[in-house]
N, C-alpha and C positions, 0 to 999 in steps of 0.2 A: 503269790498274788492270784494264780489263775484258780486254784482251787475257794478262795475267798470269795470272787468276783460269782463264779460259776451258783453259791452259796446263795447270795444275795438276792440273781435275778430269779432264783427256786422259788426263795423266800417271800417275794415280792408276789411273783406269780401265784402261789397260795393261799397268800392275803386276799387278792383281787378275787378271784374265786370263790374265797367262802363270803365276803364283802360282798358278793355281785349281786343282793337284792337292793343295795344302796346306788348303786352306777346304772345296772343295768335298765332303769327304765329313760336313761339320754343316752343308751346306746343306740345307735342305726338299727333298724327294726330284724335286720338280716343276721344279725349279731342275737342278738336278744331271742329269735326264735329257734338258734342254734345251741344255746346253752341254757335257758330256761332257767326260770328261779329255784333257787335254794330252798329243800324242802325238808324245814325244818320240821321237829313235831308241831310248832304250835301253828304252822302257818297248810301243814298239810290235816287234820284232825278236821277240819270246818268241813274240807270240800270231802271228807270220804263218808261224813255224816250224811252229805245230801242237804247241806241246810245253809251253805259260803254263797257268797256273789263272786259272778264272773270280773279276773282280773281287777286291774287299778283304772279309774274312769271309765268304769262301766262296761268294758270290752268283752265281746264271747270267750263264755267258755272252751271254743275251739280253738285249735291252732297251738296246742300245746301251751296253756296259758301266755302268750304273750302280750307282750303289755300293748296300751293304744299311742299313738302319736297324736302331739297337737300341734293342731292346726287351725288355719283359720280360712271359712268359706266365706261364700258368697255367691245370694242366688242369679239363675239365669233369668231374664226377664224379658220379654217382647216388646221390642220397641222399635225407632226407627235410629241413626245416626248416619251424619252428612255426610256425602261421596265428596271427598278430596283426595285430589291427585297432588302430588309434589314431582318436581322435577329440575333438574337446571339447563342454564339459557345463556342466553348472550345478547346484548345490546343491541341492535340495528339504525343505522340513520335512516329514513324517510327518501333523502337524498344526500349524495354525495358524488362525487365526482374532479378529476384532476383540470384545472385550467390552464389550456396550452393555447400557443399561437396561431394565429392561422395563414400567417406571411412570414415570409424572410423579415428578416432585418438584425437590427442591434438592438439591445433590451437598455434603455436609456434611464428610465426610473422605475424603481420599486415602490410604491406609495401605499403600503402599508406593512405591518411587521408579523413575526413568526406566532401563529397560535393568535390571532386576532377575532374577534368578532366583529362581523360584517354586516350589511345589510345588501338585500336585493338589488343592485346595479351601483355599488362602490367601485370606485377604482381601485383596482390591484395592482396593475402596472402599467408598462407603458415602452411602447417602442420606439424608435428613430421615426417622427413622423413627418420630417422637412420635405423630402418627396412626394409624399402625398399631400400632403396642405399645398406644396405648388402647383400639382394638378389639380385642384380641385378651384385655384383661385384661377387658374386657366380658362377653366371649365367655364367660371364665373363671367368672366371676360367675356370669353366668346358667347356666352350664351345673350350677357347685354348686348354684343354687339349687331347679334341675327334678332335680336328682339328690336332693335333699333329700325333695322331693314326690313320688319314685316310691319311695324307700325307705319312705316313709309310705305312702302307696297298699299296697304288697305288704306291711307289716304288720297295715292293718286289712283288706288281703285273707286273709289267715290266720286272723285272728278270727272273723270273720263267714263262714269255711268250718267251722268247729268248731262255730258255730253253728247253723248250716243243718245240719251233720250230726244236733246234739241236739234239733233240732227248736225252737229258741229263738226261731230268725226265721224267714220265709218264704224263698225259692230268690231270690222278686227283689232279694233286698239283695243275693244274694252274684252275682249276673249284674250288678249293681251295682257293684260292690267290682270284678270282675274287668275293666268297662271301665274304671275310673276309674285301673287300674295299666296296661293298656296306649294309654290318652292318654298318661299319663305317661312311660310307656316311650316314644312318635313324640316330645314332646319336647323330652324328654333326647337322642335322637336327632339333630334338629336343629340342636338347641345342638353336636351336637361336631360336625356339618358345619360350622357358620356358624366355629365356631373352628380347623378345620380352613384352611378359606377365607382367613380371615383371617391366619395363618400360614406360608399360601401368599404373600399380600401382604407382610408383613412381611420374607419372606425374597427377596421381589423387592429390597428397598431396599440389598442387599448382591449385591456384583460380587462372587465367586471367581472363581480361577483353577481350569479346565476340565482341566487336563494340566499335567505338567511343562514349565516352558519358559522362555522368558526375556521381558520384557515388551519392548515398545516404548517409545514415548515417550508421555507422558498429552498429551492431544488439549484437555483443560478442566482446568479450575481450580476448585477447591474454592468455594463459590457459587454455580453455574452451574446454571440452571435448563434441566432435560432433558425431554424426551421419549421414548418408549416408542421404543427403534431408536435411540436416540444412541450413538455410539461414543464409548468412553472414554478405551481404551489398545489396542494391539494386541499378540499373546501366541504364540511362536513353538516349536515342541520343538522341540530342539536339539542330542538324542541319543537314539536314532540319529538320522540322517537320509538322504534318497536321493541317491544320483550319478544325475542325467536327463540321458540323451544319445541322439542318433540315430544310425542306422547308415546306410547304402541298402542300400535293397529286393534288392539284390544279395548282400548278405550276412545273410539273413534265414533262410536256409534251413540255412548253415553255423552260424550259432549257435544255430536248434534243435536240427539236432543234435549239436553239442556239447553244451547241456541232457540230452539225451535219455541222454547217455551218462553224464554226472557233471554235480554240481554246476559252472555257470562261476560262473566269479568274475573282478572288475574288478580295476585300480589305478589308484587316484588320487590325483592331486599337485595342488595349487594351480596354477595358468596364473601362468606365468613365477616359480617355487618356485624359491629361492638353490640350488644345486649340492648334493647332497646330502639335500634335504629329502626323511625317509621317505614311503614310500609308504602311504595306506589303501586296504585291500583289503576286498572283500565280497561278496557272493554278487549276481547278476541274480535277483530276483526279480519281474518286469513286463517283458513286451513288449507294445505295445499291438496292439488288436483290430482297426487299420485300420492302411492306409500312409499319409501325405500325398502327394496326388497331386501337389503343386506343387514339390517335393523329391525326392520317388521316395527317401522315407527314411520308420524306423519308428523309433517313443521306444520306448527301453527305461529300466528304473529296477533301481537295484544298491542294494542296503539296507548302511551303514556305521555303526560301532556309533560315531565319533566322541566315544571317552572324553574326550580335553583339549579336546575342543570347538575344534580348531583348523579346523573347516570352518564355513562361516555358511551361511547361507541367501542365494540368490542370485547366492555366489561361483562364478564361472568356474572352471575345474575344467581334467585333460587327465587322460585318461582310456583304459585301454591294458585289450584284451580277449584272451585267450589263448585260443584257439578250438581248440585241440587242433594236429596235424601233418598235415602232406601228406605222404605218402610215395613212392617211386620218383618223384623230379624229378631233374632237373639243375640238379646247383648249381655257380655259378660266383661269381667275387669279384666284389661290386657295380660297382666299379669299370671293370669288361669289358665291363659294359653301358652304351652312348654312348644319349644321347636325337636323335633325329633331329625333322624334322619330320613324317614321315608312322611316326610308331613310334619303335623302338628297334636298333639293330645293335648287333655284335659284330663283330670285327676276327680273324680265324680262321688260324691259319698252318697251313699246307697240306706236303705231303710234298717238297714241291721247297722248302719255305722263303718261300714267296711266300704275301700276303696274300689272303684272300681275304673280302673285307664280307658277313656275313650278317645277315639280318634274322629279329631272333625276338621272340618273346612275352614278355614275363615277366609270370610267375603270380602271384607274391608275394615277397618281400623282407624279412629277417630280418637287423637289426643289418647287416656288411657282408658279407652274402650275397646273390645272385639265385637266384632259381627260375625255369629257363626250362620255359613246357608247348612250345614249340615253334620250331626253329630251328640247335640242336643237340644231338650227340649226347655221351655221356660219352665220356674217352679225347679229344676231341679238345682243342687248345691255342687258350688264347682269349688275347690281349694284354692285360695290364692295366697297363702302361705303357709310355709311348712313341707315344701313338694319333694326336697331331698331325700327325705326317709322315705318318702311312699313306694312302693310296688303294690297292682295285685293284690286283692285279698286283706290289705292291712288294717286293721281296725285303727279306727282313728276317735280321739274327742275334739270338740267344736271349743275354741277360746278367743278371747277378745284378741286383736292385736297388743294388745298392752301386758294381760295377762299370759300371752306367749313371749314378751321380752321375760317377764318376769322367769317365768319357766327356763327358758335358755339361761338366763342369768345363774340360775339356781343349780341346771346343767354343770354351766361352766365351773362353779362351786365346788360341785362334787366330785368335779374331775379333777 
C-alpha cells in the first residue's frame, strides 16, 4: 500500500505543477512569486520577441512575471467627522438616603410597603407615641392655664392704673400690678417652649419620606425596639436621575470645550439593551474637580429626566458623548485601516499599480469611517478589500466589490 500511496501523492504533485498556470493566479501572491508560470513555447515566444504585455490584468513586467491581485479601493478624501466618545456608566439617584429614628421607642406601625413609591412627607412609619401626646397635652394644660393668669394680671393691671391715676391707691400697687403681669407673661412664655419641645418629640415618633422616591425594603418589623440612628427602610429618587461615567484625562479638555460652546448632551441605553431599545438623552451637568490618578480618568454626571422610570439606580448604562466635529481630516472606510502590532497600516496603491504599506495614525473613528491625522494624503487610493494577499511591492488590479465575489468564486472553482 505504501509504495501505491507514495505513487499517487508524486502523481498529484506533477499535475499541480504543470496545471499551475490554471491555479496559480488565486494563489497567495508569495506562492505565485515563488514558482512563476509555466513557460511554455507559446506563452514564452511573445515576450522574447519584445512585442507581449506585462502579466494577467495589466501588472509589470517585473517581479518575475507575477500575476496582480484584486482588490478593491477607495479613495482618501478630506473631510470632517463627529468626535464621539463611548463609554460605560452607571445610574446615580439625585438623592437617596436611609430613614432612621431619632428616639427610643417601640416601632408600633409600619404604613407603607416594600419597594413603594412615595411622595415628599408620606408617612412611613410610626412609633409608640402615647408618651409624647401626654406631654404635649400637659404642655397644653398648663400653657391655658398661665394664659388664664396673665389675662388676669393685665386686667387688674388696668384697674389699679386708673386708680393710681385718681389717686385711690398709692404708685406701689400699680409697680405691683405691673410685675405681677410680666411674671406672668415669662410663664406663659415657658409653657409654649416646653410645648413647643414636646412637639418636637412627638414628631420624632413619625418616619416621613424626605423627597420623592421609592422605598427599599423595611429593615424591622413592627415591635422592634429602636434606638436613636436605627435604620428603618431605605428611600431612593428615581426621577430624574444621573448617567455617572468617566472619561480619560485625555479627553477632558475636548469636552470642555464642547460645554463652552453649547450645551453637551449624553445617550444612554441600558448595557446589553434588546436592538432597538430608545435612547435617553440629557445634558452633562458635573465634571469633577480632580482626575483619579490611578485611571488617568475624570467622572462626569449627565442629569436624565427618566419619566417611565426605566433606568434604576445602580444599573449599568453605555453611554455615547457627541463632542462636536473635527474638521480638515482624512477620511477613509474603516475597513482600510488593518491593526498591526506596533500601530495601524493602510495598504496604498501607488501609480504603477503596486502596493505600497503605510503606516498612520488614526485620530478617531465614526460609524464605518477612519480619521487619519497622519499617514495619508486625500486623493490617494487605500484598499479596502482584498488585504490578505498584499505585502510590499504587489501589483494589484482595481474591481468592483461584486466583481471580486465573482473572482473568489471562480478561485474557489478552480481549486
Amino acid at each position: 500500500m505504501r509504495p501505491i500511496a507514495l505513487f499517487l501523492v508524486c502523481a498529484l504533485a506533477a499535475g499541480a505543477y504543470i496545471e499551475r498556470d490554471v491555479w496559480l493566479p488565486y494563489a497567495p501572491s508569495v506562492v505565485a512569486n515563488a514558482l512563476g508560470p509555466a513557460k511554455s513555447e507559446a506563452s514564452v515566444a511573445p515576450a522574447e520577441k519584445g512585442g507581449g504585455k506585462h502579466g494577467v490584468g495589466g501588472g509589470g513586467g517585473g517581479g518575475g512575471g507575477s500575476r496582480s491581485v484584486a482588490v478593491t479601493t477607495a479613495p482618501a478624501e478630506e473631510g470632517s467627522l463627529p468626535i464621539t466618545r463611548r463609554t460605560i456608566g452607571y445610574i446615580r439617584p439625585l438623592a437617596s438616603t436611609e430613614l432612621a429614628v431619632e428616639t427610643n421607642g417601640i416601632l408600633r406601625e409600619i404604613d407603607a410597603k416594600d419597594g413603594a413609591l412615595v411622595k415628599a412627607g408620606d408617612l412611613i412609619a410610626r412609633l409608640d407615641d402615647r408618651a409624647a401626646n401626654a406631654n404635649v397635652a400637659k404642655d397644653r394644660a398648663a400653657l391655658a392655664r398661665d394664659q388664664a393668669t396673665l389675662d388676669n394680671a393685665r386686667s387688674n393691671l388696668d384697674r389699679i392704673t386708673r386708680l393710681v391715676k385718681s389717686g385711690a391707691t398709692s404708685p406701689q400697687a400699680g409697680d405691683d400690678a405691673q410685675a405681677t403681669v410680666k411674671s406672668a407673661e415669662a410663664t406663659v412664655g415657658v409653657d409654649e417652649a416646653q410645648l413647643e419641645a414636646d412637639q418636637v418629640t412627638l414628631s420624632k415618633t413619625e418616619i416621613r419620606a424626605p423627597f420623592d422616591g421609592r422605598l427599599g425594603a423595611f429593615t424591622l418589623s413592627v415591635g422592634a425596639l429602636v434606638q436613636p440612628g436605627t435604620s428603618i427602610v431605605g428611600i431612593a429618587q428615581v426621577a430624574p436621575v444621573y448617567a455617572e461615567f468617566a472619561l480619560p484625562d485625555t479627553d477632558l479638555a475636548t469636552v470642555r470645550k464642547a460645554m463652552a460652546d453649547k450645551t453637551l448632551s449624553v445617550e444612554v441605553r441600558p448595557s446589553l439593551a434588546p436592538p432597538g431599545t430608545p435612547a435617553e438623552t440629557g445634558p452633562i451637568v458635573f465634571i469633577d474637580n480632580k482626575i483619579v490618578e490611578a485611571s488617568a480618568s475624570v467622572t462626569l454626571r449627565a442629569l436624565l429626566d427618566n419619566k417611565d422610570q426605566a433606568l434604576w439606580s445602580g444599573q449599568s448604562i453605555d453611554v455615547t458623548i457627541a463632542a462636536g466635529e473635527q474638521n480638515d481630516i482624512v477620511v477613509v472606510p474603516g475597513v482600510a485601516v488593518q491593526p498591526r502590532e506596533k500601530g495601524s497600516v493602510a495598504y496604498v496603491v501607488g501609480p504603477d499599480n503596486k502596493i505600497e504599506v503605510r503606516q498612520v495614525e488614526v485620530a478617531l473613528r465614526a460609524g464605518d469611517k477612519a480619521g487619519i491625522a497622519n499617514g495619508l494624503k486625500a486623493g490617494e487610493r487605500v484598499v479596502t478589500e482584498g488585504q490578505v494577499d498584499l505585502v510590499a511591492g504587489t501589483p494589484v488590479r482595481e474591481t468592483a466589490p461584486a466583481d471580486r465575489q465573482s473572482a473568489d468564486a471562480s478561485a474557489d472553482t478552480a481549486r
